[in-house]
C-alpha positions in Angstrom: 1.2 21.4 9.5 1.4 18.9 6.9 -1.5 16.4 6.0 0.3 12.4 5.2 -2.5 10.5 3.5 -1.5 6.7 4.0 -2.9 4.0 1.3 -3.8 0.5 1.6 -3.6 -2.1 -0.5 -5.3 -5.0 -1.2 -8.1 -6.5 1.1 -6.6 -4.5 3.8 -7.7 -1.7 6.4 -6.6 1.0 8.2 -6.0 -0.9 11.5 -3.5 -3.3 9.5 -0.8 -0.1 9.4 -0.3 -1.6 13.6 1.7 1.1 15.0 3.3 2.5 12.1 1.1 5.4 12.4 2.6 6.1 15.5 6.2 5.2 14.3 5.6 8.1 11.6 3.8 10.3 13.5 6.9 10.5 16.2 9.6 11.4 13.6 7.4 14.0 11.9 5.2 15.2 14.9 3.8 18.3 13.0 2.0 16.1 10.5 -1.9 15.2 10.0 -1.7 11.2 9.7 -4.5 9.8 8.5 -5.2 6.2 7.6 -8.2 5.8 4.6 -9.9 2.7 4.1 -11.1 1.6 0.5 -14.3 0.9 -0.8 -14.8 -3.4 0.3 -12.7 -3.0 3.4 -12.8 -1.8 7.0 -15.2 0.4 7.7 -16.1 0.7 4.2 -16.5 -3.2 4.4 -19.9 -2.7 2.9 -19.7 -0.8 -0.7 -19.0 -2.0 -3.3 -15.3 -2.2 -4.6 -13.7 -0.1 -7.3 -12.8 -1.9 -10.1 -10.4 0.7 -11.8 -8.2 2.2 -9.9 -9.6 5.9 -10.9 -12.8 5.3 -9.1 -10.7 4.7 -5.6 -9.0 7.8 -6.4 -12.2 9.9 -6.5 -13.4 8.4 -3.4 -10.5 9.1 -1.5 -10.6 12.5 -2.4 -14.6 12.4 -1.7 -13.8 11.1 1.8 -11.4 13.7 2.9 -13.4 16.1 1.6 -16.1 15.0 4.0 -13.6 14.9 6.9 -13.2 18.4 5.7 -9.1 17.8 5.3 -7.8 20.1 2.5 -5.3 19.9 0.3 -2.0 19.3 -0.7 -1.8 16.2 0.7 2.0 13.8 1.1 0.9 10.6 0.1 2.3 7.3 1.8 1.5 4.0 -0.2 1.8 0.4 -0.3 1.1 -2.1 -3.1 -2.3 -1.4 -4.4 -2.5 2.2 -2.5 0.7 3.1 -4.5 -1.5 2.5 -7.6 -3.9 4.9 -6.4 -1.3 7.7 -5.1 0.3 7.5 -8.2 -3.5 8.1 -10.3 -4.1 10.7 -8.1 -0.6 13.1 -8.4 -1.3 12.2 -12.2 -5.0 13.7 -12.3 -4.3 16.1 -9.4 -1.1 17.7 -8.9 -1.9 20.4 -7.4 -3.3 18.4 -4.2 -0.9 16.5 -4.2 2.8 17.4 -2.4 4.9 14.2 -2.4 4.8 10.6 -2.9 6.1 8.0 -0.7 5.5 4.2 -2.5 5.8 1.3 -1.1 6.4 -2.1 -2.8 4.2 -1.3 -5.5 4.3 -3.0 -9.8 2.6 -1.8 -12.3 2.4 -1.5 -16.0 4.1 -0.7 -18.2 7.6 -0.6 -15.6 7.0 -4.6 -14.8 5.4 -7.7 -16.1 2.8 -9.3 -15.4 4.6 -12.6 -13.3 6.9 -9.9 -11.8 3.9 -8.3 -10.3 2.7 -10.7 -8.9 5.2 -13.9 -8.4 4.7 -17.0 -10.4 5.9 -18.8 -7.7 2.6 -17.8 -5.6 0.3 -18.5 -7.9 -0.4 -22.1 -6.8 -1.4 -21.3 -3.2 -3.5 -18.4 -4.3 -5.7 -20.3 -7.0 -6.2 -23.1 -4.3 -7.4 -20.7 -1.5 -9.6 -18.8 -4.5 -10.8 -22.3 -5.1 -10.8 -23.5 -1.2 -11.6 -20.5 0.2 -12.1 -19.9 4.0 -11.0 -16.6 6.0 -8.3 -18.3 8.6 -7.1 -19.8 5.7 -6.8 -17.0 3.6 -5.0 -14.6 6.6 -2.3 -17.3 7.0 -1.2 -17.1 3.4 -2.0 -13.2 3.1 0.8 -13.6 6.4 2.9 -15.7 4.9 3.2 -13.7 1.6 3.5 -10.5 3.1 5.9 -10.7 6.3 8.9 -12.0 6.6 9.8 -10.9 10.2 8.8 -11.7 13.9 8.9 -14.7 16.3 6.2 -17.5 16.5 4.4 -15.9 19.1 4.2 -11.9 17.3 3.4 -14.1 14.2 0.6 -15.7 16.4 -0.9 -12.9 17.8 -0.9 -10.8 13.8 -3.1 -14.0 12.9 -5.0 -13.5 16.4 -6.1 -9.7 15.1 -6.3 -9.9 11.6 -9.0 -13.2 12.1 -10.7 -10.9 14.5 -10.8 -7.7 11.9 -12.0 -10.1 9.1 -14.9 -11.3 11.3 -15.7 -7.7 12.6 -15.1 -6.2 8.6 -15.5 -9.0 6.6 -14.1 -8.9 2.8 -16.4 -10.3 0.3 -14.8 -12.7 -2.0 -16.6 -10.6 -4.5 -14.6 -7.0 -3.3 -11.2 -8.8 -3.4 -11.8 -10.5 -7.1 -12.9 -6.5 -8.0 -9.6 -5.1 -6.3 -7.5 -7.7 -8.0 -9.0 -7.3 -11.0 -9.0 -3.1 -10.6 -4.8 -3.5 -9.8 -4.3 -6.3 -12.5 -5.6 -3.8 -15.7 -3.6 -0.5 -14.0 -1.6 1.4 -16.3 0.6 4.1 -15.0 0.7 7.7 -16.9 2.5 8.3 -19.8 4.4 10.6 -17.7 5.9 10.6 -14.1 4.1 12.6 -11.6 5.8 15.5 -11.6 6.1 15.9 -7.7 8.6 14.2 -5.7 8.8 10.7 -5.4 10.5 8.4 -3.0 10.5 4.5 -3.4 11.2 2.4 -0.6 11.6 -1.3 -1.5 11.9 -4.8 0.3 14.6 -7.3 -1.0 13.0 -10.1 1.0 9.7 -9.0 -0.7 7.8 -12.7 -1.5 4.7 -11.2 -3.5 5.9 -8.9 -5.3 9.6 -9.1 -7.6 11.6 -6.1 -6.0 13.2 -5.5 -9.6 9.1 -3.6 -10.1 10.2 -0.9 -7.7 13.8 -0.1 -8.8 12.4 -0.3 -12.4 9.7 2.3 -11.4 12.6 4.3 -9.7 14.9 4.3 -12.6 12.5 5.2 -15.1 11.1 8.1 -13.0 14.2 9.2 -12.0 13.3 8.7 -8.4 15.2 8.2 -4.5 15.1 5.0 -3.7 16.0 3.0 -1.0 16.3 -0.7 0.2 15.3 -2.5 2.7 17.4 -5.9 3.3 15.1 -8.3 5.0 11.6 -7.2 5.1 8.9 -8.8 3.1 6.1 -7.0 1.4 4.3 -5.6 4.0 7.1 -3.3 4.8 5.9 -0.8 7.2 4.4 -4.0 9.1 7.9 -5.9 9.3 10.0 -2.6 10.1 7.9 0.8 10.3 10.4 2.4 12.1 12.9 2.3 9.1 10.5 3.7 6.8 9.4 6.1 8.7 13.2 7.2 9.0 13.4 6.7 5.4 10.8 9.5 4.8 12.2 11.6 7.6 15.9 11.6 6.1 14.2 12.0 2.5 12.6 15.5 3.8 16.0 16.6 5.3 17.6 16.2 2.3 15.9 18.6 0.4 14.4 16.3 -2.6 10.9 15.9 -1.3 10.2 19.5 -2.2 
């Protein structure tokens, strides 16, 4: 049995995977899914954020360890959590057996607007500036998905007000996580496990050239998705988790 350790990433939980645990779990049914959350959200709403991305590493790894889950462990990460798998392969190979990211930027593969798109960075200064959570899950929505009718739209806003009010993120925590992602600097040197990079070319947060610049310069699969936005495993979890599926059948993920 495998163990497939999925990562967050910013100011989101566990319960914001929806049923893509499920979508994953039913092409690889052998496999141990389990779903994190980082310090500042969820159930770890409480603590205190990381603000460098090795610190989240060390308390993944702390966590598991008290859920007394052993390694290797596959990786599966989006955004910030790619950030995080990608620290962890680098300081700990040998628990580590694969890497699955999602969407993810970082230095020194893309820039800084690229990252994070210039073209965003009115709304988000006036909701830093505004604030307010309804507010805040609208534009996280709006950023992040591109697919879905009015009323699935409706009813994401529904839960995701409701998991705010039950874990609330502290404007503090989410300034720490941005601020922890922002100063990231990937190793000198790829991970050396398999990697697979699965991008969005609808992607509205982050530039999708970040992810086939990672994938080039690591030497990496990587695959495409046509529509999706951001939140990729949210807007079509069943495609990635065929993604992965066909990625282990090939023979590269070992």
């Amino acid at each position: 049995m495998s163990t497939w350790v999925l990562l967050r990433g910013l100011m989101r939980e566990q319960r914001h995977w929806g049923r893509f645990p499920s979508e994953l779990s039913a092409v690889l049914p052998d496999a141990d899914i389990i779903t994190p959350d980082l310090p500042g959200n969820g159930q770890r709403h409480a603590l205190r954020s990381a603000t460098r991305v090795a610190q989240m590493v060390e308390f993944c790894r702390a966590d598991l360890r008290a859920r007394g889950v052993k390694a290797p462990y596959s990786l599966l990460a989006l955004s910030l959590g790619g950030m995080v798998a990608v620290e962890w392969a680098s300081r700990y190979p040998q628990e580590i057996e694969r890497c699955v990211l999602i969407n993810t930027s970082m230095r020194p593969y893309s820039r800084f607007h690229q990252r994070l798109r210039w073209q965003n960075y009115p709304s988000i200064l006036r909701q830093m500036v505004k604030g307010g959570v309804e507010n805040q899950e609208r534009l996280i929505l709006r950023l992040t998905s591109r697919e879905g009718d009015l009323a699935r739209r409706a009813g994401l806003m529904e839960r995701w007000l409701e998991y705010q009010r039950e874990y609330p993120v502290t404007r503090a925590n989410a300034l720490r996580q941005l601020w922890s992602a922002a100063r990231f600097r990937a190793p000198s040197k790829p991970p050396a496990i398999p990697v697979l990079v699965l991008s969005s070319a609808g992607d509205q947060l982050v530039d999708p050239r970040c992810s086939a610049n990672l994938a080039s310069a690591w030497q990496a699969a990587h695959a495409v998705h046509p529509t999706a936005g951001h939140d990729l495993p949210l807007d079509d979890g069943a495609w990635v988790a065929h993604a992965v599926a066909k990625w282990l059948a090939s023979g590269e993920a070992r």
